[in-house]
ROZAZA-202343 format. One record per residue (C-alpha): x negated, y, z negated; residue in three letters. Coordinates in steps of 0.2 Angstrom, whole numbers, padded with zeros to 4 digits. Each point is the difference from the previous one (the first is absolute). Last residue first. Layout:
% ROZAZA-202343
{u: X; v: Y; w: Z; residuo: ALA}
...
% end
This chain:
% ROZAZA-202343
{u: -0032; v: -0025; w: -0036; residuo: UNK}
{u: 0014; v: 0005; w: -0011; residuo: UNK}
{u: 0008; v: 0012; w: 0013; residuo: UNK}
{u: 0000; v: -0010; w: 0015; residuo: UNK}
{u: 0000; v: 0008; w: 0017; residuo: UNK}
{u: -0015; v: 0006; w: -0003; residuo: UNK}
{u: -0012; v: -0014; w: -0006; residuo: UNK}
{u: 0009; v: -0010; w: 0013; residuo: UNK}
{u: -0007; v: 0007; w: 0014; residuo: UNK}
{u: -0018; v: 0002; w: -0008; residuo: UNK}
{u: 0000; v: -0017; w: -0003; residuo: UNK}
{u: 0007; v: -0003; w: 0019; residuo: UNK}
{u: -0016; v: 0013; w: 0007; residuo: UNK}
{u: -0012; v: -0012; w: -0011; residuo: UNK}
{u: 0011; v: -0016; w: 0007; residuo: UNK}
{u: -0004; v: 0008; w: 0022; residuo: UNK}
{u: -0019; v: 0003; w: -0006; residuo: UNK}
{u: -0002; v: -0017; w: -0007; residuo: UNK}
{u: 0011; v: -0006; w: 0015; residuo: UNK}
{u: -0010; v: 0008; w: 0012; residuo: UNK}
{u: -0015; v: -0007; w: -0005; residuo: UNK}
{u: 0003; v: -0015; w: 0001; residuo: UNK}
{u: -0016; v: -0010; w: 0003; residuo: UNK}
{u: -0010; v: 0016; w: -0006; residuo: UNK}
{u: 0010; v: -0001; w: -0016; residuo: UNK}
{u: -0003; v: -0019; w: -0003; residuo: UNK}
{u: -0018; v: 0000; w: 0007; residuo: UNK}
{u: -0006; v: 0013; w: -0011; residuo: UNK}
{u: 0009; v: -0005; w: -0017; residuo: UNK}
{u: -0017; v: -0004; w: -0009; residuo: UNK}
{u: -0015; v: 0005; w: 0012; residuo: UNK}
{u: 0007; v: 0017; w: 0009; residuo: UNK}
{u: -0008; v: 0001; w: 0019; residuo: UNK}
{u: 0001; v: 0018; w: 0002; residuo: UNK}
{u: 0010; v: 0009; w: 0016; residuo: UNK}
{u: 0017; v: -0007; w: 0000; residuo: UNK}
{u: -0001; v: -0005; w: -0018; residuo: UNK}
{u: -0001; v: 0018; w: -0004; residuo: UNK}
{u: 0018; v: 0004; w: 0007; residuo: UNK}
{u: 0008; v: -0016; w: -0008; residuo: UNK}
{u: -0006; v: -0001; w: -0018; residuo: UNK}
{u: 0003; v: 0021; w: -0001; residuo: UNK}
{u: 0018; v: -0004; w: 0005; residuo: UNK}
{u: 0000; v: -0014; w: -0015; residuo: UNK}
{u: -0009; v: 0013; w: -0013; residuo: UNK}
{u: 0011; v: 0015; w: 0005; residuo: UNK}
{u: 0015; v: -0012; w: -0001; residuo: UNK}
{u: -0005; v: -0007; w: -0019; residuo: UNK}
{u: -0005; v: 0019; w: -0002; residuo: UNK}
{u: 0018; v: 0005; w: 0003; residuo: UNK}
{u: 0010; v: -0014; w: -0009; residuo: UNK}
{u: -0012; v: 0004; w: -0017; residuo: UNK}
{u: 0003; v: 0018; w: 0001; residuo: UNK}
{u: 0018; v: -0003; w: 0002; residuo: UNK}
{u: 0009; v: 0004; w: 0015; residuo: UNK}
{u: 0008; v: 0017; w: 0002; residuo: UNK}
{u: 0019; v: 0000; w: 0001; residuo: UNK}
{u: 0014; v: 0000; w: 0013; residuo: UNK}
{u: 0019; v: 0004; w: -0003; residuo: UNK}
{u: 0011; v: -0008; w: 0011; residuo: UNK}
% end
């Protein structure tokens, strides 16, 4: 199986959802706060899956 780098889009997608999860943690975030501090490791656990599946598929 050949893996390859995810897409620029794929890897801010899960920079932006990992980021969500840490910093809601510590800062009360107004719009999505209470979603990503209610499960927080979800968010972070789908940010690392996006990642995942960046890099095992090649078009993504």
């Amino acid at each position: 199986m050949k893996l390859s780098a995810p897409k620029f889009l794929v890897w801010l997608l899960a920079l932006i959802l990992a980021a969500l999860a840490i910093v809601s943690k510590y800062v009360a975030i107004p719009v999505v706060g209470d979603f990503v501090k209610q499960y927080d490791f979800w968010v972070m656990t789908a940010a690392y899956g996006l990642l995942l599946l960046g890099t095992l598929f090649k078009g993504l």
